[in-house]
C-alpha atoms as one frame of an Amber mdcrd trajectory, in Angstrom:
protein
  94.249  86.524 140.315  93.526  87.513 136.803  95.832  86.020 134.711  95.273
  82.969 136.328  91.474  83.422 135.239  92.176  84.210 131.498  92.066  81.165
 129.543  93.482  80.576 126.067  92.505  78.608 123.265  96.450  77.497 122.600
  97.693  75.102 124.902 101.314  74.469 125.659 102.205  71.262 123.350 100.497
  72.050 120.315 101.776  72.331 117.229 101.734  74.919 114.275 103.335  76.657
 111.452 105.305  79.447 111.889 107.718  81.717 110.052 111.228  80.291 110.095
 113.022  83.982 111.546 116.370  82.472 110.011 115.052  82.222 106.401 111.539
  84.381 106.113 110.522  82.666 102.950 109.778  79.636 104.342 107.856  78.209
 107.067 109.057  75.325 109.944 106.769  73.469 112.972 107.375  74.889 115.825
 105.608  73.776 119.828 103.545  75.838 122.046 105.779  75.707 124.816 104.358
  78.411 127.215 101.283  81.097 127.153 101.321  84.091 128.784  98.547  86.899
 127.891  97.171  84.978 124.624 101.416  85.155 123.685 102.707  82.325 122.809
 106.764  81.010 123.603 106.882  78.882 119.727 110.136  76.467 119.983 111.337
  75.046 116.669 110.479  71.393 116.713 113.834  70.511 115.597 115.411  72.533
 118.751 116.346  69.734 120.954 117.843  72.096 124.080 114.685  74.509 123.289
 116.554  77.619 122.875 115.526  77.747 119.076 112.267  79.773 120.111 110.136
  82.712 118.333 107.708  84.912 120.087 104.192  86.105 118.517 100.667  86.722
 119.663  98.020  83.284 118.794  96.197  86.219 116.537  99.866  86.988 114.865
  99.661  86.396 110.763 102.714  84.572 111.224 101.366  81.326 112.466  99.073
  78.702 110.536  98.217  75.426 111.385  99.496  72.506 110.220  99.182  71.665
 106.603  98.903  75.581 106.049 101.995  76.003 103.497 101.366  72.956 101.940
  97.883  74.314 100.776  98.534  77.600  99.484 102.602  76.609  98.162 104.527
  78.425 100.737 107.885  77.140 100.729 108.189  74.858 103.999 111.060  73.603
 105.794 110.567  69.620 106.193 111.370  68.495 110.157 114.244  65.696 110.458
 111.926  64.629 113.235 109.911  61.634 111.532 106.938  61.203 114.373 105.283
  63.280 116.654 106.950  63.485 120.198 105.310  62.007 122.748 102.056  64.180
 123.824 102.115  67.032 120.917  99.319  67.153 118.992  98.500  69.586 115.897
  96.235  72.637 116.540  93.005  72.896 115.255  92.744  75.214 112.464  89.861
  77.060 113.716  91.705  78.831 115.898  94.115  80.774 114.290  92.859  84.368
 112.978  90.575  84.109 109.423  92.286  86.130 106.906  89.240  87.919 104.297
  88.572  86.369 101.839  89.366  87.813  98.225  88.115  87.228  94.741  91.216
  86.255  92.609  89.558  85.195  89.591  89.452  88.997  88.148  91.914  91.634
  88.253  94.409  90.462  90.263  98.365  90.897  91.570 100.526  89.830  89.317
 104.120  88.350  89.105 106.675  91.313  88.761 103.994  94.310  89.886 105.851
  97.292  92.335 104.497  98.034  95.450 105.342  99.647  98.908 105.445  97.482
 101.734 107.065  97.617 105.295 110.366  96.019 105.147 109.883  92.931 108.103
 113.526  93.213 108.449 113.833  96.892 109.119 110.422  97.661 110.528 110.795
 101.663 110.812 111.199 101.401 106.880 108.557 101.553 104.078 110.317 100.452
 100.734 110.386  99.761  97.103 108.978  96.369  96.873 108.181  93.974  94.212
 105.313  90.837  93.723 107.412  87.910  93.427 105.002  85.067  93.390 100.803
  85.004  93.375  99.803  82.241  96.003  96.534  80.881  96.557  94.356  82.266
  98.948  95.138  85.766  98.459  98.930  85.499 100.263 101.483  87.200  97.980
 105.441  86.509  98.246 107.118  90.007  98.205 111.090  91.174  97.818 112.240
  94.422  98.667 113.990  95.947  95.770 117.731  96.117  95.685 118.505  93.391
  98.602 117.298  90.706  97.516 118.918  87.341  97.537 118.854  85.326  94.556
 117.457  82.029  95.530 114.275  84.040  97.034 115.666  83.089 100.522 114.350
  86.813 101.540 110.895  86.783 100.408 108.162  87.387 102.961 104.451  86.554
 102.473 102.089  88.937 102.991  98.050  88.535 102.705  96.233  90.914  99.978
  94.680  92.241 102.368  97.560  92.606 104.722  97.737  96.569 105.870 101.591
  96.072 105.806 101.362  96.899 101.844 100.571  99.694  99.971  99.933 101.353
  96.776 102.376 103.336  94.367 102.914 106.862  96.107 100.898 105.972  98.783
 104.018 106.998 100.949 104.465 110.237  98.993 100.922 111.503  99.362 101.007
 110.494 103.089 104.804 112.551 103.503 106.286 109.102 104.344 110.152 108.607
 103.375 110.252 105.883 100.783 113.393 103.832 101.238 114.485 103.744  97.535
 116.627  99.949  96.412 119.615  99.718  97.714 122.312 101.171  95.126 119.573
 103.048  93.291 121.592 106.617  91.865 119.001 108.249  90.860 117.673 110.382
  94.063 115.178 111.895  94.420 113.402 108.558  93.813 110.626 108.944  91.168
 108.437 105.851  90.659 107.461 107.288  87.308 110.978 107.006  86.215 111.623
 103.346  88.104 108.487 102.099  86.598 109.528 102.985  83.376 113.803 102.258
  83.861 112.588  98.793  85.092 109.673  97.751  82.453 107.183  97.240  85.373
 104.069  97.854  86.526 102.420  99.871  89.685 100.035  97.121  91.367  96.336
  98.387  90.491  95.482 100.763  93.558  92.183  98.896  94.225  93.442  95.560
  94.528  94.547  97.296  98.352  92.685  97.036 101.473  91.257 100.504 102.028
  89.318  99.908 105.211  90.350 102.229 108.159  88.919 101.318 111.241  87.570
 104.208 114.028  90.659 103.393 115.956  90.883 105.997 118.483  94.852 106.554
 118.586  96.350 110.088 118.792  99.643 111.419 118.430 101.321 111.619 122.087
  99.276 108.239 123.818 101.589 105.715 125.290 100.678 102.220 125.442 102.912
  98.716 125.644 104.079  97.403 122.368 105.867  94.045 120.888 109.385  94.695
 119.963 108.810  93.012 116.767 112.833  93.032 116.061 112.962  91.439 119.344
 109.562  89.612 119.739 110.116  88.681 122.986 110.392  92.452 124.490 107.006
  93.831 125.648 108.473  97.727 126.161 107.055 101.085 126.903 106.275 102.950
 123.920 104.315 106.265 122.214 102.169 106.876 119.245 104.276 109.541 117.386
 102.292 109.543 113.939  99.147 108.421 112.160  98.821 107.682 108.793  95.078
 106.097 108.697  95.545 102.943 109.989  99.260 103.044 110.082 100.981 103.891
 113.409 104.532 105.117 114.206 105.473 103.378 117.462 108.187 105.063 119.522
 110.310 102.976 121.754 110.351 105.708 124.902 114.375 105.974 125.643 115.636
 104.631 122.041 116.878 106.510 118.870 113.905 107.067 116.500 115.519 104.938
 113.900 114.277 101.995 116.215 110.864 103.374 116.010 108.132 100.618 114.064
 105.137 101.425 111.570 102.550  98.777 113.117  98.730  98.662 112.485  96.390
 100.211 114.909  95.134  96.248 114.887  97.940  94.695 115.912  98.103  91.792
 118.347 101.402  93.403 119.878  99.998  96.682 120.639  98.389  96.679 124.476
  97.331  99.224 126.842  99.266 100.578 129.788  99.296  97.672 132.438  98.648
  95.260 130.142 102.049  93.365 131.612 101.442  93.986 135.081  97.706  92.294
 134.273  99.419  89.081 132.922 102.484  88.946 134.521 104.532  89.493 131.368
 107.405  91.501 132.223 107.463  94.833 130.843 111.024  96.179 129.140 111.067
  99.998 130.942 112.472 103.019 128.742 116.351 102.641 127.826 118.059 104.281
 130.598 120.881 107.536 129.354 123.488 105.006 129.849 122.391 102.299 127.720
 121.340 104.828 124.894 124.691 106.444 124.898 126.513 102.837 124.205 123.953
 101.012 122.583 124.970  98.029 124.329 121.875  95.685 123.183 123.359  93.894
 120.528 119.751  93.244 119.085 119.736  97.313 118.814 123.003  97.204 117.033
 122.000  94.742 114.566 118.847  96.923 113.765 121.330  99.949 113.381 123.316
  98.220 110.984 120.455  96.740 109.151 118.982 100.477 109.241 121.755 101.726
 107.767 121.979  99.907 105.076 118.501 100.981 104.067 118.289 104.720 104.975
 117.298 106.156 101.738 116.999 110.060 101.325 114.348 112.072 103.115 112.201
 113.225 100.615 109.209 115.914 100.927 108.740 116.904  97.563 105.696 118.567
  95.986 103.299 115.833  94.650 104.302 115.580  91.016 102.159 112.097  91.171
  99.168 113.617  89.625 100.938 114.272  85.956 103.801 111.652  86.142 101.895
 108.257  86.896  98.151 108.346  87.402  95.174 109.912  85.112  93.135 112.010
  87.358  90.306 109.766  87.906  92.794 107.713  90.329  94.942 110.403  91.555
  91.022 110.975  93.145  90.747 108.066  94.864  94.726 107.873  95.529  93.929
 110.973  97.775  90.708 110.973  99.188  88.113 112.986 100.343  89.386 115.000
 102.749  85.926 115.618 104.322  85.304 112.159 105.250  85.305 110.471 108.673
  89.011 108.978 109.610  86.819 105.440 109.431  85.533 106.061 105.976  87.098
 103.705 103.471  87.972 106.647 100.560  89.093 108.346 102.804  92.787 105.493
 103.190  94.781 108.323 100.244  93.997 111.115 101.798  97.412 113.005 102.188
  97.888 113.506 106.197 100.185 116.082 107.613 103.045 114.872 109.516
């Protein structure tokens, strides 16, 4: 049988780093405790009945190994547990996914920069975001603009390179609704106004990874995709836009508000009969029923959470060229629009929807 065959570098009892899904900002140990397809069932170490779990792929930028936070100064929850349990061990480092690595000593992000970046909470949602904290390595601590907490509890980290964060009117170029902050009045949302309102500065466009890969996604192919509201959900999904790199992810039988922007590199992206190949079990399309009621109370959490950061749709005219950039970088905001969909310039280049 094949997924017998398919062997994985992660072993059930090891130990790692992951992202604490109660308090983002921080990270907490957590145990391998079961492997299925390269994804791995993480329990909290502190979880004595094991229900305390989180679900991610072993190449998912949530997990580090041991020692990880502590290196770069992510905040890191301490374990009450003094001593290793009996027969779990730490993973080796080298085999958790290599981030790129970037030269920080020149231009660089800085403390209090504004940014677009895909809300972790609300995954259907890009929105105003703000550089909270430089860490080393190239990982940046971002807040989304207008719900914030004030002890930072809501801060996510995100890699410089990470294609989960974007430029200044990136999503206006690319005919993406921004989610303005929460409470902001002043709609249509104008970043050359909030720049100036709020004393800040647009992160420098090339301090963004630009890379597109050849990916090979259209509009209209279906595939299996992570639920990554709901890690644990493999479900049957479509490709409904393409933005570059970005995808739109459709969740076949839900509202579209459910729908997630993911990265046509994602570990939680697989082909059809990808779950029948490993014996994961694959979450079919939401029947009428369910979709009328909206029963799944993880679904009504998202709608609330939605909700609360639906800004207005907004397809304006680009006004970017005069309001916030000189032309040279308007250029290479945009594009050439006559190079390959792999071609690095070619990351601006405004797409039609």
């Amino acid at each position: 049988k094949v997924s017998e065959s398919m062997q994985y570098p992660f072993k059930t009892s090891m130990r790692v780093e992951v992202v604490d899904k109660t308090h983002l900002c921080r990270t907490r140990v957590a145990v391998v405790e079961s492997v299925i397809g390269g994804r791995l069932r993480l329990v909290y170490e502190e979880s004595e009945d094991k229900t305390d779990d989180f679900w991610c792929h072993m190449y998912s930028p949530l997990i580090h190994h041991i020692g990880w936070s502590r290196s770069i100064g992510h905040r890191f929850k301490r374990s009450d547990i003094t001593k290793k349990q009996d027969g779990h061990f730490d993973a080796p480092p080298h085999l958790f996914i290599k981030v790129k690595e970037v030269d920080a000593a020149g231009e660089w992000f800085k403390e209090g920069m504004k940014l677009e970046a895909i809300d972790p909470l609300n995954l259907s949602a890009i929105c105003v975001a703000t550089i909270r904290k430089v860490l080393a390595d190239g990982y940046l601590m971002i807040g989304i603009d207008g719900s914030e907490a004030a002890d930072g509890s809501d801060w996510f980290c995100y890699h410089a390179t990470s294609p989960s964060i974007f430029p200044v009117g990136f999503c206006e170029i690319n005919m993406i609704e921004l989610t303005p902050p929460r409470g902001y009045a002043k709609l249509p949302f104008k970043w050359f106004d909030y720049l100036r309102e709020t004393d800040s500065i647009a992160a420098p466009v090339k301090l963004f990874n630009k890379e597109v890969p050849n990916h090979g996604f259209h509009v209209g192919m279906k595939l299996e995709a992570v639920d990554l509201m709901e890690p644990r959900l493999v479900c049957v999904a479509t490709v409904t836009r393409i933005i570059h790199r970005l995808l739109r992810i459709h969740f076949d039988g839900w509202e579209d508000e459910y729908d997630q922007w993911v990265d046509c590199e994602s570990p939680d992206l697989y082909p059809v009969g990808w779950c029948q190949l490993t014996g994961y079990q694959l979450q079919p399309p939401a029947p009428q029923s369910s979709r009328d009621s909206q029963s799944s109370s993880s679904k009504q959490k998202k709608k609330a959470k939605s909700q609360q950061y639906k800004g207005h749709k907004k397809m304006s005219s680009l006004q970017l060229k005069e309001e916030l950039l000189d032309g040279e970088e308007y250029n290479f905001l945009q594009g050439a629009s006559d190079q390959e969909s792999n071609g690095s310039a070619s990351y601006y280049i405004k797409q039609e929807p």
